[in-house]
C-alpha positions as CSV (number, residue, x, y, z in Angstrom):
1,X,35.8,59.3,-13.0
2,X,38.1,57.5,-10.5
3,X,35.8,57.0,-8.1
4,X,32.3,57.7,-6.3
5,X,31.8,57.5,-2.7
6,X,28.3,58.2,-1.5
7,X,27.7,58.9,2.4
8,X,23.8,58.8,3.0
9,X,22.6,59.1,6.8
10,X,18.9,57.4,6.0
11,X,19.3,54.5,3.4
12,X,19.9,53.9,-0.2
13,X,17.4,51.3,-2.5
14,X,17.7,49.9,-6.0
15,X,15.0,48.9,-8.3
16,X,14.6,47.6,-11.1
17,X,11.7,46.6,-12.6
18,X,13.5,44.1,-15.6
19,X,17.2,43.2,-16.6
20,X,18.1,42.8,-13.0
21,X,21.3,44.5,-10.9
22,X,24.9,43.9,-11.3
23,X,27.9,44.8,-8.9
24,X,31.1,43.8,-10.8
25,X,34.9,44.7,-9.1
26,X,37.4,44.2,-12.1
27,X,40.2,44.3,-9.2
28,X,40.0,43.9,-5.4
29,X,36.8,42.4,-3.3
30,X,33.7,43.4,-2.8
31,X,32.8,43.5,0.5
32,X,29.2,44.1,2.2
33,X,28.8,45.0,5.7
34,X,25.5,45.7,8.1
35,X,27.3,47.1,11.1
36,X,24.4,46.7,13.0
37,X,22.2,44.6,11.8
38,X,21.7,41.5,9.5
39,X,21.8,41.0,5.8
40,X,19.3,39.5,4.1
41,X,19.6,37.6,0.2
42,X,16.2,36.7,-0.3
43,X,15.4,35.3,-4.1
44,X,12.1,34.1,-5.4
45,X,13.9,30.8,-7.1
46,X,17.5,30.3,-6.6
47,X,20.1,31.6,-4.5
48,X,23.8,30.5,-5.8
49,X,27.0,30.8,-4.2
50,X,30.0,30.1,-6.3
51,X,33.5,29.9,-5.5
52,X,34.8,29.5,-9.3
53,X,38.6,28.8,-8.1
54,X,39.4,28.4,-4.5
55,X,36.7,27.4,-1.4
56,X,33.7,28.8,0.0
57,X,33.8,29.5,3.9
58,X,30.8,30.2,5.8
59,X,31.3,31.1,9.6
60,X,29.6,32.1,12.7
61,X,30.2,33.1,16.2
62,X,27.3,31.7,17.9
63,X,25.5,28.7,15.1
64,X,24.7,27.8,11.5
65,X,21.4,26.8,10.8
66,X,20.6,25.1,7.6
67,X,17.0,24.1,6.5
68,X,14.9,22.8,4.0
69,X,11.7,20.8,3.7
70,X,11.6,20.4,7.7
71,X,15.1,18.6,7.7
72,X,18.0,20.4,9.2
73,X,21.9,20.5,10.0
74,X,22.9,22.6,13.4
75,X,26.1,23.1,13.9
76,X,26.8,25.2,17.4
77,X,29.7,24.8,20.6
78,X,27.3,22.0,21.8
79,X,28.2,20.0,18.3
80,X,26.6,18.8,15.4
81,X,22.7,17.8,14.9
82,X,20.9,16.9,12.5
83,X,17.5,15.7,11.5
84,X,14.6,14.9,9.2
85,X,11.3,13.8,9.2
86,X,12.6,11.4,6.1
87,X,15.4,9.1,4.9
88,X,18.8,10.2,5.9
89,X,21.3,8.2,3.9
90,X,25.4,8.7,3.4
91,X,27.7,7.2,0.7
92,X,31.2,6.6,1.3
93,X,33.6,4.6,0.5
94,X,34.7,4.3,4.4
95,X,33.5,5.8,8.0
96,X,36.1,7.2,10.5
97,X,35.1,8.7,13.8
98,X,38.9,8.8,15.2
99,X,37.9,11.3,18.2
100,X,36.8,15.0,18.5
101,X,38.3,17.7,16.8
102,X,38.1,21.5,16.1
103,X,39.5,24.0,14.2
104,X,39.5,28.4,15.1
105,X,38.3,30.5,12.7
106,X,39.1,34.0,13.4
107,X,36.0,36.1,12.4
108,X,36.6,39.2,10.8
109,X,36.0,42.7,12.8
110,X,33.0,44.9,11.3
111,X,33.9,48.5,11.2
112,X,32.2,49.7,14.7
113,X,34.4,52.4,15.0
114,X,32.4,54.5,13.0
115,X,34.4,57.7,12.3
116,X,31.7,61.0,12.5
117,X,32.7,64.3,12.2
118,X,30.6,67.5,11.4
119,X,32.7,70.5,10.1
120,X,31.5,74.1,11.3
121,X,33.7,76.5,8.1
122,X,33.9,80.0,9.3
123,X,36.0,83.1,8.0
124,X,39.2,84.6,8.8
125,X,37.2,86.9,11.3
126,X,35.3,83.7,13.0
127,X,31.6,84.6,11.1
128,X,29.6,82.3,9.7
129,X,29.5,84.0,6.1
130,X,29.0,80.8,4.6
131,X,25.6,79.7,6.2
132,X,23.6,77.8,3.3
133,X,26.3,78.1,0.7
134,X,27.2,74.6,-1.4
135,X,30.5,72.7,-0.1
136,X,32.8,70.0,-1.5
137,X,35.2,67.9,0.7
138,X,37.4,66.1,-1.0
139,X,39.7,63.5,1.0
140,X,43.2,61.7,-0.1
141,X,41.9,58.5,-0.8
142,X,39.3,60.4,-3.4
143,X,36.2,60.1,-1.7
144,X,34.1,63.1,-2.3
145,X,31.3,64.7,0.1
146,X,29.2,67.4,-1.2
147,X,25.9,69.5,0.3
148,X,25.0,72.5,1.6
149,X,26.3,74.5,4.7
150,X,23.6,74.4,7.5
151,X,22.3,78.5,9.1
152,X,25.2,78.0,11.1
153,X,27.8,77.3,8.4
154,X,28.0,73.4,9.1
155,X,28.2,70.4,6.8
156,X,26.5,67.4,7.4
157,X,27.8,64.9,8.9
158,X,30.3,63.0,7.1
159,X,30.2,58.8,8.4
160,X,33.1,56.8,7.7
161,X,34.2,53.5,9.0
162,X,38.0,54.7,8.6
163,X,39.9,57.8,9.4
164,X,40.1,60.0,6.6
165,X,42.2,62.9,5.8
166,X,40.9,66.1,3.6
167,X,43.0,67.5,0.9
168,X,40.7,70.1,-0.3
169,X,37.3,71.7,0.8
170,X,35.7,74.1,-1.8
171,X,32.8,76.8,-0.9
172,X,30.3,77.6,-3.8
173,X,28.9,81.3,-3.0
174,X,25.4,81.1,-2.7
175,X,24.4,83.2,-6.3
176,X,27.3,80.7,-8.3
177,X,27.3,77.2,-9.3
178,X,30.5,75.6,-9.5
């Protein structure tokens, strides 16, 4: 198919118990958002991020914390500081400490205009002859949205972080399957 588009009001998980996951985009970027909450990569061993041609930027409004073994690097509005219960050595081939400095980084917006809409399908005459009858909404940009009309002919509700416009909804008659 061209695509698949999943809308799912109480969570999605994965599991796997061997050969791992994969989320590969041949074309475009993938892109993972919590709109309201964090994200979490938690590995047993490793955790790699890899920029295999350009940079890797990592930015926050507020901090960045980095830890390990009880030494740290914060870097906040206050400034930079750092510290370890060990050795802290630097090699270079020369120090410069010309004078402060700072650079904007303009954060990206998360998606909190969440677009929510509930369709109520009714007949020519107004009635709700499709209570409990299978629907399909499909949308221009392909995204598909299937389930089954509530008692009072409703869909459920269909969460997305865009406006999106139908071009077709199908109703399945209870007795047929499509």
């Amino acid at each position: 198919g061209k695509r698949l588009a999943a809308s799912v009001a109480k969570g999605i998980s994965f599991f796997t118990q061997g050969g791992g996951i994969k989320l590969f985009a041949a074309k475009g970027a993938v892109e993972v958002q919590a709109q309201s909450g964090n994200i979490e990569l938690i590995a047993e061993k490793i955790i790699k991020i890899i920029s295999e041609k350009k940079r890797i930027e990592i930015a926050a409004k507020d901090e960045i914390l980095m830890t390990a073994g009880g030494s740290y690097i914060r870097i906040n509005k206050a400034g930079i500081e750092e510290g370890t219960p060990g050795n802290w050595k630097a090699w270079a081939a020369d120090h410069d400490t010309p004078g402060p400095k700072s650079v904007d980084y303009v954060l990206p917006s998360i998606g909190k205009e969440i677009f929510d809409e509930q369709i109520q399908i009714l007949d020519v005459n107004g009635k709700l002859t499709f209570a409990n009858c299978k629907y399909e909404i499909e949308m221009k940009n392909g995204n598909v949205f299937t389930g089954i009309l509530t008692a009072e002919s409703k869909t459920e509700r269909i969460v997305t972080i865009r406006p999106e416009e139908i071009s077709n909804i199908k109703i399945y008659p209870k007795n047929k399957e499509s």
